[in-house]
N, C-alpha and C positions, 0 to 999 in steps of 0.2 A: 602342464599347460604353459604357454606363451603367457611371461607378466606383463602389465604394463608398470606404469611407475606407483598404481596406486591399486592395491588389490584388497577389499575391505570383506566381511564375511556376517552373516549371521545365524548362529549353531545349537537351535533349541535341542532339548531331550524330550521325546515324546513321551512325559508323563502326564499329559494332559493339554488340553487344548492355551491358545495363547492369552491373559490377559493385557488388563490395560498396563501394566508394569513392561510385560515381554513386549507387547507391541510397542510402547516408547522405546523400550533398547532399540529393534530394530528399524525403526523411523531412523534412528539417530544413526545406527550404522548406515546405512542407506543415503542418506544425506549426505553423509561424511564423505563417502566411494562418489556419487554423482557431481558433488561441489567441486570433485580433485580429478573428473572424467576419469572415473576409476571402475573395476570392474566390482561387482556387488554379487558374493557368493550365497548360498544358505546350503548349508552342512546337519543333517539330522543325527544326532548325537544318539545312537539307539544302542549303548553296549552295555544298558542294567537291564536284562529284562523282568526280574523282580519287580523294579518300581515305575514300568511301561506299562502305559493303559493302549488296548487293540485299537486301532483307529486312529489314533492320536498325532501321528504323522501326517498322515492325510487330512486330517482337520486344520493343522499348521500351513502344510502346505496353500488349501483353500482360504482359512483364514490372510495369509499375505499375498495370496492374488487378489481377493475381492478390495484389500486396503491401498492396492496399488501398487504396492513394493514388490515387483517384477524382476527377477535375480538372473544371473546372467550363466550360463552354462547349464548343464546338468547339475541334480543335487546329488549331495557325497552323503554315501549312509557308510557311519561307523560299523555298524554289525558288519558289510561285507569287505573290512580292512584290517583283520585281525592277525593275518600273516604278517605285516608290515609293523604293527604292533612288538607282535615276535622279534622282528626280526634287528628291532630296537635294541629289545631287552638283551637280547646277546648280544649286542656292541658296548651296551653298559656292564655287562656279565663279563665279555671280555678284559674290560679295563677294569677289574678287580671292584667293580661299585655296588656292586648287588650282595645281600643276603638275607636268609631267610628270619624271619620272626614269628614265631611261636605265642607273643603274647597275647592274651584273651582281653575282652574288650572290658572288662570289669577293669581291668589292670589300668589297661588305656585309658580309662574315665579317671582313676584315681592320680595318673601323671597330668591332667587338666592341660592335656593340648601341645605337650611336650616331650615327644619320645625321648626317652635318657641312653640309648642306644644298649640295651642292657644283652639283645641278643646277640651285638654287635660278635661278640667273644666264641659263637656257640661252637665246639668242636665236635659235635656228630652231625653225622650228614642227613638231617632233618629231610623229607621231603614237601610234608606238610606247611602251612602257613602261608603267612601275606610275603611277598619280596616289596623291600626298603632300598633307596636308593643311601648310599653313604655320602651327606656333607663334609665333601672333604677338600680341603686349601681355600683357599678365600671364603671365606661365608657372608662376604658381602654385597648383597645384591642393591644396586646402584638402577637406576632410568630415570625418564624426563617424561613422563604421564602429559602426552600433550593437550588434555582438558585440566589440571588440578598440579602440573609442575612437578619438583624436586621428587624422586620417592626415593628411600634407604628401608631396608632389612637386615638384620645378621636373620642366617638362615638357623642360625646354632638355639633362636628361642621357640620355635618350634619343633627342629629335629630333624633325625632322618626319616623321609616321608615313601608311603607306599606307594610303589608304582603297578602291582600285580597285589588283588584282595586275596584273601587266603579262602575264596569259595574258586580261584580262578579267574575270575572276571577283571580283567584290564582299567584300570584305575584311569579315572578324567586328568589327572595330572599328564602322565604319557601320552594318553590318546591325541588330546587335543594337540603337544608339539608336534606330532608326527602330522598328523594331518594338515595342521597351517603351515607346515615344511611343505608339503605334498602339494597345496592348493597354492603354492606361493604366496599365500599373503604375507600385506608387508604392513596391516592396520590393523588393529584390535579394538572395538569399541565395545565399550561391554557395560554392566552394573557395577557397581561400585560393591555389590556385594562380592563378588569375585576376583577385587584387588589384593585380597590374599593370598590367590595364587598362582598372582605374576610374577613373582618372585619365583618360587619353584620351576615355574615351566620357563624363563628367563636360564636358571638354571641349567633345566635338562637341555633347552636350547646347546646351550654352552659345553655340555660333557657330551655330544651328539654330535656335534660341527657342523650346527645347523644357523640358517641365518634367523635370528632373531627379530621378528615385528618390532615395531612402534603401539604402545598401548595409551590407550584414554579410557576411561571411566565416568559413567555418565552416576547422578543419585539415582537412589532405587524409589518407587514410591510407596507408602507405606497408609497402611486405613488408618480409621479413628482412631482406632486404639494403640497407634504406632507401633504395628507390625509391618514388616515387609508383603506387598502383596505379592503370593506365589500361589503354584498352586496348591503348597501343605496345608496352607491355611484358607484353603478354598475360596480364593479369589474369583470371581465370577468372569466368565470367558466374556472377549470382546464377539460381537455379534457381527455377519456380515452386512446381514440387513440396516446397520447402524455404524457400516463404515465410515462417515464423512464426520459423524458427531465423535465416533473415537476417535479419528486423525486432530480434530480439534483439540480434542480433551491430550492428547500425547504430545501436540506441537508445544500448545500452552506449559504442559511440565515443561519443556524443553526450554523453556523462556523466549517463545513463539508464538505469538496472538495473533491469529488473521482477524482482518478486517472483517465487520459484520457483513458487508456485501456476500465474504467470502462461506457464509454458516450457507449449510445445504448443499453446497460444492460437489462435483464430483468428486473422488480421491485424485486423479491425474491433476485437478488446478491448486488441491489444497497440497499437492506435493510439489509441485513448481511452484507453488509461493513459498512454502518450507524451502524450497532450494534456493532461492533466491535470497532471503533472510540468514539463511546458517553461518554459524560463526565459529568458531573456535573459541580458545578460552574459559575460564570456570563458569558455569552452566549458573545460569540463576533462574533457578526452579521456580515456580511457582505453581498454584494448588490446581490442577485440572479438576 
């Protein structure tokens, strides 16, 4: 597709329908893209199907029409881009970066989040297991998070990370560079829970020669009990019927209070005042 200078995205996995957490990400991408007259994508992230509920797309879908957050093109479903995937993997295959791993997840739990590259050495021609991408020359991932500033990683305290699971299925670290290559975006705004793995796909950016976004991270919101709200911990879905009180309760995290005049709103005005208001810079949350 034709970019403009500002191409921002929002890329649920249909494991279930959106909460109040997922709908502030995407307010805030949304905002981001329209503040910069930018083009505002949504990308259905659908390549576990293990952990996909039937439906769940089309609930997301419906859910960010009835809130107002109107996307601009057709949507991109990961399931039908799996050649392109491929076709990755053998450009990193090529450049000597790939190999297989053999090791069982007992193993993995007991290296606590840190592959030691132990299969790195394997000399028979395994065909089973997960494919690991090799951290190899600079291990230092470097960017300017333009919500939160400075970020640094050595990539060497986590390891070499999987880009193919060993059931076959296409690992979220690949998929997503390939496709924000694809879709040209040039903005990432996302959960702060996923700051982990801007560094890796920064990375793959990089061993690909692809052009690398600009990332922000917004805070995640989290219940009583200071969990993250998702849907593992069954977060209760946002309602369409109660879109205007959710756009509220989302601007407010975002450090965004309309005016009481504005409670009752349609979503079109409570989003033109969002736009109107948005700011850059580190987010001061507060409790919706």
């Amino acid at each position: 597709m034709a970019t403009t200078t500002y191409v921002g995205r929002f890329a649920p996995s249909p494991t279930g329908p959106l909460h109040l957490g997922s709908l502030a990400t995407a307010v805030a991408s949304f905002l981001d893209a329209r503040a910069r007259q930018g083009h505002w994508l949504v990308r259905i992230e659908d390549i576990d199907p293990p952990r996909e509920v039937p439906g769940a797309a089309d609930t997301i879908v419906g859910q960010l029409d009835a809130h107002g957050l109107h996307w601009d093109g057709p949507i991109l479903h990961q399931s039908q881009r799996l050649f392109h995937y491929e076709t990755a993997l053998a450009k990193l295959a090529a450049a000597g970066l790939l190999y297989r791993c053999t090791c069982n997840r007992q193993r993995l739990r007991e290296l606590g989040g840190c592959y030691d590259g132990r299969c790195r050495q394997r000399t028979d021609a395994a065909q089973a297991g997960a494919l690991r991408v090799r951290i190899d020359g600079d291990p230092h991932i470097s960017y300017r998070d333009f919500l939160r500033g400075p970020e640094h990683t050595d990539l060497r305290t986590s390891g070499d990370f999987v880009v193919r699971r060993r059931d076959g299925l296409i690992a979220y670290q690949l998929a997503v560079v390939v496709d924000d290559a694809a879709q040209g975006i040039t903005h990432v705004l996302r959960g702060a829970d996923l700051a982990d793995s801007t560094p890796r796909q920064i990375f793959l950016f990089r061993q690909l020669g692809l052009a690398t976004p600009e990332y922000g991270h917004i805070p995640v919101i989290c219940d009583a009990q200071g969990l993250k709200l998702s849907k593992q911990n069954h977060a209760p879905r946002v309602q369409p019927a109660a879109a205007s009180a959710n756009l509220c309760r989302a601007l407010v995290w975002l450090g965004l209070t309309p005016p009481r005049e504005l409670e009752g709103s349609d979503p079109e005005s409570l989003l033109r005042w969002g736009l109107e208001h948005w700011h850059r810079g580190p987010l001061k949350a507060e409790t919706p």
